[in-house]
Structures are given as structure tokens and as C-alpha cells.
Residue, then its C-alpha position, 0 to 999 in steps of 0.5 A: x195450061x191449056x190455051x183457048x183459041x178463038x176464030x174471029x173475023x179479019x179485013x181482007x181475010x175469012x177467018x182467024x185463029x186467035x189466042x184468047x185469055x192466057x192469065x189465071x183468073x184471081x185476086x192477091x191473098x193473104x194479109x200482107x196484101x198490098x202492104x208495101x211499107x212493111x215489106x221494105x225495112x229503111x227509110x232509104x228502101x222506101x223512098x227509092x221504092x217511090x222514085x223508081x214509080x214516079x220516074x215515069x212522070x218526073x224523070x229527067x234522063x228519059x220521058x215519059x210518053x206525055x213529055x216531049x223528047x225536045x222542047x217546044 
């Protein structure tokens, strides 16, 4: 892949070689596109699935970055 390298102006300098796009352009295929449920078999698979993306918001061992480490 080769990487496009853009020069861009910087404060306090002239100009800088800076690394542009570095993804494939693209949308998922296919018709299991999106289909989470189906690829997990159990119920247990499921809800672990779901808890592991809602920690951010309602974990209690670590916090998210709206919550505050200590209490007001």
C-alpha cells in the first residue's frame, strides 16, 4: 500500500510532510452484515457480548470518560 503524503503548513514552521489516508475505502458485504445475534450461538454468548459494550457506561471497576474517578 502505497501512502499518500500530504505538506501542510505548521505554526512556527514552513511546511510539513504529513501522512494522509491510510484506510481502504469501503462498506462490509455479504449477508451476514451486521447480524450479531446469529453469529453467537447461547444466550450466555449474547448477553456477555452486551455487557462487554455497555461497560463503558455502566461498569463499576474502571469509568468511563464521563464518570468521575472520585465522587463529588
Amino acid at each position: 500500500m502505497e501512502y499518500q503524503i500530504e505538506e501542510k503548513g505548521a505554526p512556527g514552521r514552513d511546511k510539513v510532510e504529513v501522512l494522509g489516508t491510510t484506510f481502504d475505502e469501503g462498506k462490509p458485504e455479504g449477508e451476514e452484515m451486521g447480524q450479531w445475534r446469529q453469529k453467537l450461538s447461547s444466550r450466555e454468548e449474547k448477553l456477555k457480548y452486551l455487557e462487554n459494550g455497555e461497560r463503558y457506561w455502566y461498569g463499576k471497576d474502571w469509568y468511563g470518560s464521563e464518570k468521575r474517578k472520585n465522587p463529588a
